[in-house]
C-alpha positions as CSV (number, residue, x, y, z in Angstrom):
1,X,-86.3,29.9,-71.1
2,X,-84.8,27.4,-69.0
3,X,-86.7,26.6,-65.6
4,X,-83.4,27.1,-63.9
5,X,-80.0,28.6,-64.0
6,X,-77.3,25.9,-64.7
7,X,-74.7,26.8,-62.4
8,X,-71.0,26.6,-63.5
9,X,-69.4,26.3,-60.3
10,X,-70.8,25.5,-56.7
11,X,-69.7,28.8,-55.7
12,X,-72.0,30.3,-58.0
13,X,-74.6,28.4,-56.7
14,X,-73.6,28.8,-53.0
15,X,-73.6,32.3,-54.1
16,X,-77.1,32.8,-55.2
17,X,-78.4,30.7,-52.0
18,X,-77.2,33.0,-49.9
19,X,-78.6,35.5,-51.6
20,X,-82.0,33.8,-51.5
21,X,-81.6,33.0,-47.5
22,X,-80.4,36.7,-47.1
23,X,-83.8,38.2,-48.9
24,X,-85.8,36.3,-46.5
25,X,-84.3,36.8,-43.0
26,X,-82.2,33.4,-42.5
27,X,-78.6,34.4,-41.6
28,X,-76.1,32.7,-43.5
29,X,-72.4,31.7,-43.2
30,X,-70.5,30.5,-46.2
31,X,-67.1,28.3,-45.8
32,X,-67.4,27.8,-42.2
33,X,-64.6,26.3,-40.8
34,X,-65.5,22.7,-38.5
35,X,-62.5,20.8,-37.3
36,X,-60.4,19.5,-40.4
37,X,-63.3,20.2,-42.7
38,X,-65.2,23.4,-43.8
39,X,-69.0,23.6,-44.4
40,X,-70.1,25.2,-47.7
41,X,-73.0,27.0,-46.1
42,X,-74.3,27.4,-42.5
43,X,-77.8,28.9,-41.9
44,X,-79.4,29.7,-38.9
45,X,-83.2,29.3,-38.6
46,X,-84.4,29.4,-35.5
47,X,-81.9,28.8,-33.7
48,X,-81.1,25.5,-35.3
49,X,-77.5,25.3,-36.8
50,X,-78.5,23.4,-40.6
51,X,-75.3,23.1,-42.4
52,X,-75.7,22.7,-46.3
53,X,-72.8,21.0,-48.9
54,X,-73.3,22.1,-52.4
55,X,-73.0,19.9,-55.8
56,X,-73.5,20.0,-58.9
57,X,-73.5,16.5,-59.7
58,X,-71.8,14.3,-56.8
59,X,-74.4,13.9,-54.7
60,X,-72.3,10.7,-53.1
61,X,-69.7,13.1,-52.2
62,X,-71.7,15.8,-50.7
63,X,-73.4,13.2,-48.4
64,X,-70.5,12.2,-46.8
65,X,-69.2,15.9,-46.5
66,X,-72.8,16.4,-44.9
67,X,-72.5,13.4,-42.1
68,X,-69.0,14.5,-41.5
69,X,-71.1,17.9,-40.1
70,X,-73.4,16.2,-38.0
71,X,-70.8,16.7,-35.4
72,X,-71.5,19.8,-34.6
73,X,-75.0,21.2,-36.4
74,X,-78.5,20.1,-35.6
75,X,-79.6,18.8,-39.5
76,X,-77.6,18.5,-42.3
77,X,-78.3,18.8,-45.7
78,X,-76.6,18.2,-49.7
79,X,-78.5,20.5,-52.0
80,X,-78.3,19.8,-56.3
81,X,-79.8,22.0,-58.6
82,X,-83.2,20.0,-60.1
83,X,-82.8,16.7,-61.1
84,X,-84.3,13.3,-61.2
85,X,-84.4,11.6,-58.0
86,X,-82.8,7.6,-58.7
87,X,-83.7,4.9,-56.8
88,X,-80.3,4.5,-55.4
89,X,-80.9,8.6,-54.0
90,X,-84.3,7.3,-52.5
91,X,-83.1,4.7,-51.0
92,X,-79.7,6.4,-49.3
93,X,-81.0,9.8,-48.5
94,X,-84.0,7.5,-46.4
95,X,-81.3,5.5,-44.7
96,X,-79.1,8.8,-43.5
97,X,-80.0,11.4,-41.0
98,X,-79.0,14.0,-43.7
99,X,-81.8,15.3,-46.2
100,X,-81.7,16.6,-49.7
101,X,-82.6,19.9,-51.2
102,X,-83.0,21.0,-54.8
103,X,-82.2,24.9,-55.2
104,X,-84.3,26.4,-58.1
105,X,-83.3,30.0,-58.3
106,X,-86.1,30.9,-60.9
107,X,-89.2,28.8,-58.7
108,X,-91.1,30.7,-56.3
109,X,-89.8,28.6,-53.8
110,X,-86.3,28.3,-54.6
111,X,-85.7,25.5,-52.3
112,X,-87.3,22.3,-52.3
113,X,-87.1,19.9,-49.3
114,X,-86.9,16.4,-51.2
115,X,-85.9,14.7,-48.5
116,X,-86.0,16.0,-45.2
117,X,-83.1,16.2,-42.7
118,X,-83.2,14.2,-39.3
119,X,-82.2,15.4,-36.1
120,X,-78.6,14.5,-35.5
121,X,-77.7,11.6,-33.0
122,X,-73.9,12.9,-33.3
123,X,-73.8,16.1,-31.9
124,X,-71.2,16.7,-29.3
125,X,-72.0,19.6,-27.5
126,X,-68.5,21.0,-27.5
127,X,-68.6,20.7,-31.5
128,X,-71.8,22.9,-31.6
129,X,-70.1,25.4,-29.1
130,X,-67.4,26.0,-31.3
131,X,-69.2,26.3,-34.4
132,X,-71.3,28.5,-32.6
133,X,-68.4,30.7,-31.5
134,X,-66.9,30.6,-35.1
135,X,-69.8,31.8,-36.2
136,X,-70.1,35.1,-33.6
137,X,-73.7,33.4,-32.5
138,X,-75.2,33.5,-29.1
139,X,-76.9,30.3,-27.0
140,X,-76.6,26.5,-27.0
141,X,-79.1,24.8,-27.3
């Protein structure tokens, strides 16, 4: 038996991690709208705003989805099924304010923080305001 699932689509895999969020507390929003972009996942833990872009393989692409978001959420992260960590990953993931999860359905921590996710230095208040009222949430922080 495989030590995890392999996902066909993202939206399987955005799918189970909101299942995994939902079974322990952490509300969850999936395709959130944010300006001209959407957000594959949104969670809410506590009280910070963490946006999440989902990939199967192009963790390139996810990145740049996840800076676009640092508009308007506190952290921002891409999150891959398992794989091996390159040096070119080490290096990039170290240089951005955005971190890097690995979503293990099947572990008994189903997230792992590989990289963690820095505060972000873009925020603009009004960005996290509307997120926030997209969202139905309460506060600013």
């Amino acid at each position: 038996m495989p030590t995890h699932i392999n996902f066909n689509t993202e939206d399987e895999m955005i799918e189970a991690a909101s299942d995994v969020f939902s079974a322990m507390g952490i509300p969850c929003y999936v395709a959130v709208p944010c300006f001209s972009r959407c957000i594959d996942m949104v969670a809410l833990i506590k009280n910070n705003i963490v946006a999440i872009e989902f990939k199967l393989h192009d963790w390139r692409r996810g990145l740049a989805q996840a800076e676009h978001h640092l508009i308007a959420v506190d952290n921002s992260f891409v999150c891959l099924p398992p794989r091996q960590v390159t040096e070119l990953m080490r290096k990039t993931f170290e240089q951005s304010e955005v971190g890097l999860l690995m979503f293990d359905i099947n572990a008994s921590e189903p997230f792992q923080q590989v990289f963690p996710a820095k505060n972000s230095s873009r925020k603009w208040s009004i960005g996290e305001k509307w997120l926030r009222e997209t969202l139905g949430i309460e506060g600013q922080r």
